[in-house]
N, C-alpha and C positions, 0 to 999 in steps of 0.2 A: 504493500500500500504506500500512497506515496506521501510526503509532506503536506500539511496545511498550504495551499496552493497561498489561499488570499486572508490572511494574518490582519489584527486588528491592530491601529492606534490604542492605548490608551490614553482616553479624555481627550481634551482640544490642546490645539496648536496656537503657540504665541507668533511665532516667528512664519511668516508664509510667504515663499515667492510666487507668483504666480504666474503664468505664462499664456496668452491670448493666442491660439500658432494659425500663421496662414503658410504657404507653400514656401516662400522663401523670406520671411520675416516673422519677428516676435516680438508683440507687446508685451512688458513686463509690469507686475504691477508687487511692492514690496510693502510687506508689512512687518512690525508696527510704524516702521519711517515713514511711510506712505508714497516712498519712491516710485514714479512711475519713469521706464526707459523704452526704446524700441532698438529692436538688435536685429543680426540676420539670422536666417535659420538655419547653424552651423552646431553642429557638436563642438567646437573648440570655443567659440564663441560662447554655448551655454555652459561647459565645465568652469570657462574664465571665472563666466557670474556666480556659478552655485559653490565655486571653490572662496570668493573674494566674501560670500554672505555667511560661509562658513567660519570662515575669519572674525568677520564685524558679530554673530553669532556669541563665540567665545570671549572675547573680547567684553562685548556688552552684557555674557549673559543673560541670552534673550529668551531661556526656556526652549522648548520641543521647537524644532524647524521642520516645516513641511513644503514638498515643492510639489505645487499641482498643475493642473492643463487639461482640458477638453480632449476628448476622443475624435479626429479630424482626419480618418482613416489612413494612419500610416504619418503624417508630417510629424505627429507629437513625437517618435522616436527619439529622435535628437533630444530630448527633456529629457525619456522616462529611460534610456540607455545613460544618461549621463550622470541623472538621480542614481540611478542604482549602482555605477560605475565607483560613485564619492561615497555609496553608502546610508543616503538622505533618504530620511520616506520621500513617499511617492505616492499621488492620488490621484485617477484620471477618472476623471469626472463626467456625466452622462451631459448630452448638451440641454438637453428637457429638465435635468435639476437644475442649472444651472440659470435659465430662466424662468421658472418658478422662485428661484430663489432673489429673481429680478421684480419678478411681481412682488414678492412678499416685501423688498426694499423700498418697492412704488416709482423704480426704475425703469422708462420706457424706451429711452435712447438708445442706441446701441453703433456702438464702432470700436477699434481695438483696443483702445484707451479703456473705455469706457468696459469692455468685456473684461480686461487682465483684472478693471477695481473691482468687479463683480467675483468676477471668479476667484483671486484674493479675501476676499470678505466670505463667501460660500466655503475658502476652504479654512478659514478662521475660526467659524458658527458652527461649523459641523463637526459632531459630537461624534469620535471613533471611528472615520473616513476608512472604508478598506482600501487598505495599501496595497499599490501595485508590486510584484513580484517576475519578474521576464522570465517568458517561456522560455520551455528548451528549444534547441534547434528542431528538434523531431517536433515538436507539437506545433511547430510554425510550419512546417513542411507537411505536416497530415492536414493543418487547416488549409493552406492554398491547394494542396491537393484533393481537397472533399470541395473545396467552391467552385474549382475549374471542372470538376466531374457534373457539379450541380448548374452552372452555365453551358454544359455541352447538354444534356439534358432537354433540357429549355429549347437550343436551340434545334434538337430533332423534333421535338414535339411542335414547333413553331410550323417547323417547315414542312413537315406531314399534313398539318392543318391545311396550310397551302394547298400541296397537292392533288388537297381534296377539288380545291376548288380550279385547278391548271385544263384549262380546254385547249392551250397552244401548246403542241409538241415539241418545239424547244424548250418552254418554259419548264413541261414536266420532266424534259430529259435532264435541265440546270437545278431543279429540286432533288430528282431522284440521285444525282451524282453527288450534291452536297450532303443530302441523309448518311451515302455510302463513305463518303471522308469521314464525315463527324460522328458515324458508327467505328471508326477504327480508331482515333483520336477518343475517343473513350474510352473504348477496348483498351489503349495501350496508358491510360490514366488510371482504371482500375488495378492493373498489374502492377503500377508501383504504387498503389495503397497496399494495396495486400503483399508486396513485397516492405513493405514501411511499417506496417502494421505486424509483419509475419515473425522480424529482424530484433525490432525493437522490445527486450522482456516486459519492460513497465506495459506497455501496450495490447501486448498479446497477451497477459496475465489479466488483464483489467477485462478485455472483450470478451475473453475465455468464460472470465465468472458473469458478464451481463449476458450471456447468450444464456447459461443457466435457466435464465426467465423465461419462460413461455412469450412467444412474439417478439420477442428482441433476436434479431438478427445477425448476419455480417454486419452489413448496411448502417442500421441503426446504432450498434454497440459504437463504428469506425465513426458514425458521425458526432455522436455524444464526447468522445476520444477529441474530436475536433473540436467541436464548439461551445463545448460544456467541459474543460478541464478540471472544472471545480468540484465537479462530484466525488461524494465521500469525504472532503473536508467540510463540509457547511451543514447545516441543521437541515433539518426535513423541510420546514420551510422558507427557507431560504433558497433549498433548493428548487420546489415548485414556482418560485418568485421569480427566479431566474428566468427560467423556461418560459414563463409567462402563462403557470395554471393554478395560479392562486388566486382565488376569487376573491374580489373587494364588495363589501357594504354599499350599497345604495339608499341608507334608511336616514331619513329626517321626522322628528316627532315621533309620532305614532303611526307616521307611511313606513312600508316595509319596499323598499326597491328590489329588484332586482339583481342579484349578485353575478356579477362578470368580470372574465379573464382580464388581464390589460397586459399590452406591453410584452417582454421577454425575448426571447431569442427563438424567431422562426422557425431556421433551421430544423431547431431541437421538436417545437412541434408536428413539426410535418413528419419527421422522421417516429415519434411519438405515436402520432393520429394514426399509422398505419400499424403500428406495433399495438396498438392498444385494439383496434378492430381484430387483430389475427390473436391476439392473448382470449379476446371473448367467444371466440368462435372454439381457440381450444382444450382450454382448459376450467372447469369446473370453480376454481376459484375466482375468478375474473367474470366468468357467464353469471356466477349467483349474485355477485356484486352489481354489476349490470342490471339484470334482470329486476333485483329489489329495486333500484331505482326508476327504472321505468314501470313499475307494480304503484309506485309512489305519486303515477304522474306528469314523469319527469319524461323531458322530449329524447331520441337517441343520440343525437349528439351531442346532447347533456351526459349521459347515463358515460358516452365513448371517451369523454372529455373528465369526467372522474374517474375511470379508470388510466388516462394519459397521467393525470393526479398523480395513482399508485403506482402507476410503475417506476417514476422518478423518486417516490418519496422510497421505495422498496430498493431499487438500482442504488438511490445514495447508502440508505444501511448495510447492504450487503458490501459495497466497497470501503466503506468505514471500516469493516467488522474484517474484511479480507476473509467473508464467506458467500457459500455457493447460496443460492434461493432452497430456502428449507423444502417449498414444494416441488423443487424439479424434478423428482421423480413419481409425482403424482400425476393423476390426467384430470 
C-alpha cells in the first residue's frame, strides 16, 4: 500500500506567496507584507522568489509559509516543482474555490493582480489546505496514457456517427480509412498501459486487489490508477467527494430539496457508471442493494448511482487495508 498521497496542513498559514500563473508570466501576491510583483514563468525565476521569502521567513519569523497557485493545466509546474524542490508546502487550489472565495470577499474585478491578492488571502483563511505532493513518473505516464486512449475513443465514435450519415463515396472511403488509423493508434496505446500497468508493482498490486470486486475491470481499476491516485489514503468520504458521488443537501426550512451529485472527477465516473451496472447484474450483493432502493421508489439511475457510491467507498477500504473484497468469492 502506498503512502498518504495528499497529507494535511496543520491549522492556517501566516506566511503565503501566492502565484496568479498564465503561460509565460506570474502575478505574485505576498503575504503578510502584502507585496505584490509580476515575474516570468520560469523555474529559476520562481526558486529565486520562494528561496529569497525563505530567507525574509526566518529572518522575520513569520510562522508556517505556504506557496499556493491555481490548477491552469500544466503552467502551475514551474511553482508546485519548485515548492517541493525547496521543500515548502504547497497548495493548488481549485479555480471554482477560488472564486467563491471572491464572492465571499465581495470581490468582482478580476485581472492578475487582483487574482495573486485573492488567491493569497484564500490561501491565508483556509483552514488545513491539502498539500500538494508530485506524482511519480509512472503515474504521470499512466494518466497521459489513459486520456490519449480516452481522446482516441471519442474520436472513433465521432466519426462512425459520421459514417452513418456519408452518401458520397469519397467521403465514406476518408471516414472508413481514419476509423482504421485510429483503431490501430489505440490498439498500440492500450499495449503500453498494460505494459505500464503490467511492469510497474505498486500498480499491478493495486489493480490486482480492485479487480477483486465484482464489475471493476482492467479498464476501470487502470483508470482509477490514473485519475484517482488518492485512493486508500483518504476517508470514505472524501473519497466519494472526489469522484463527484456525494450527495449534497438541498433543504431550506422545513423544504426538503432534492439531494445531488456535484462536481468531481469525470473520468472516475464514467469509468464507475459502467462498473456499477455490470456489479448489479452480477452479483447478489450489489443487485439486493439496488433493488431495495428502487422497492423505495427510487429512479435506476438513482439506485446505479449509489451503488457507483459503494464501490469507491469499498475500492478505498480494501486499498487502505491492502485487502482483497471479502465477497469475491461469492456470487
Amino acid at each position: 500500500m502506498t503512502e498518504s498521497i495528499l497529507p494535511k496542513a496543520e491549522g492556517r498559514f501566516n506566511h503565503v506567496i501566492a502565484f496568479d500563473v498564465a503561460k509565460e508570466s506570474l502575478a505574485v501576491h505576498i503575504l503578510p507584507s502584502g507585496e505584490s510583483l509580476e515575474a516570468p514563468n520560469t523555474a529559476a525565476c520562481v526558486r529565486r522568489l520562494l528561496r529569497r521569502e525563505q530567507k525574509r521567513n526566518a529572518k522575520l519569523n513569520l510562522g508556517p509559509l505556504l506557496v499556493v497557485c491555481e490548477a491552469t493545466g500544466g503552467y502551475e509546474n514551474n511553482v508546485l516543482e519548485a515548492a517541493c524542490e525547496l521543500g515548502l508546502a504547497c497548495h493548488r487550489a481549485h479555480g471554482s474555490d477560488v472564486r467563491a472565495y471572491a464572492s465571499f470577499r465581495g470581490l468582482r474585478a478580476k485581472n492578475d493582480p487582483i487574482d495573486a491578492f485573492l488567491i493569497a488571502g484564500y490561501g491565508r483563511d483556509k483552514s488545513e489546505p491539502r498539500l500538494y505532493v508530485p506524482p511519480r513518473p509512472e503515474q504521470i505516464a499512466l494518466r497521459e496514457l489513459m486520456g490519449r486512449r480516452a481522446e482516441l475513443q471519442d474520436m472513433i465514435e465521432a466519426e462512425r456517427a459520421r459514417m452513418e450519415h456519408a452518401s458520397v463515396k469519397a467521403v465514406r472511403q476518408s471516414l472508413e480509412k481514419h476509423v482504421k488509423t485510429l483503431d490501430k493508434e489505440l490498439a498500440a496505446i492500450e499495449k503500453e498501459i498494460e505494459a505500464l500497468t503490467s511492469r510497474d508493482e505498486e500498480f499491478s498490486h493495486r489493480a490486482a486487489l480492485m479487480q477483486t470486486v465484482t464489475g471493476v475491470g482492467a479498464v476501470t481499476a487502470r483508470t482509477l490508477l490514473a485519475f484517482m491516485p488518492e485512493l486508500g489514503s483518504v476517508r470514505a468520504t472524501t473519497a466519494a467527494a472526489l469522484a463527484g458521488l456525494a450527495p449534497f443537501d438541498r433543504d431550506s426550512g422545513k423544504e426538503r430539496g432534492r439531494r445531488r451529485i456535484f462536481a468531481g472527477r469525470s473520468q472516475v465516473r464514467a469509468c464507475l457508471f459502467m462498473a456499477a451496472k455490470a456489479a448489479i447484474r452480477h452479483h447478489r450483493v450489489f443487485k439486493t442493494f439496488a433493488e431495495g432502493l428502487m422497492k423505495r421508489g427510487k429512479p435506476y439511475k438513482v439506485a446505479v448511482t449509489a451503488v457507483m457510491r459503494k464501490l469507491i467507498v469499498i475500492l478505498n477500504t480494501m486499498l487502505k487495508a491492502d485487502e482483497p473484497w471479502k465477497h469475491a468469492k461469492t456470487a
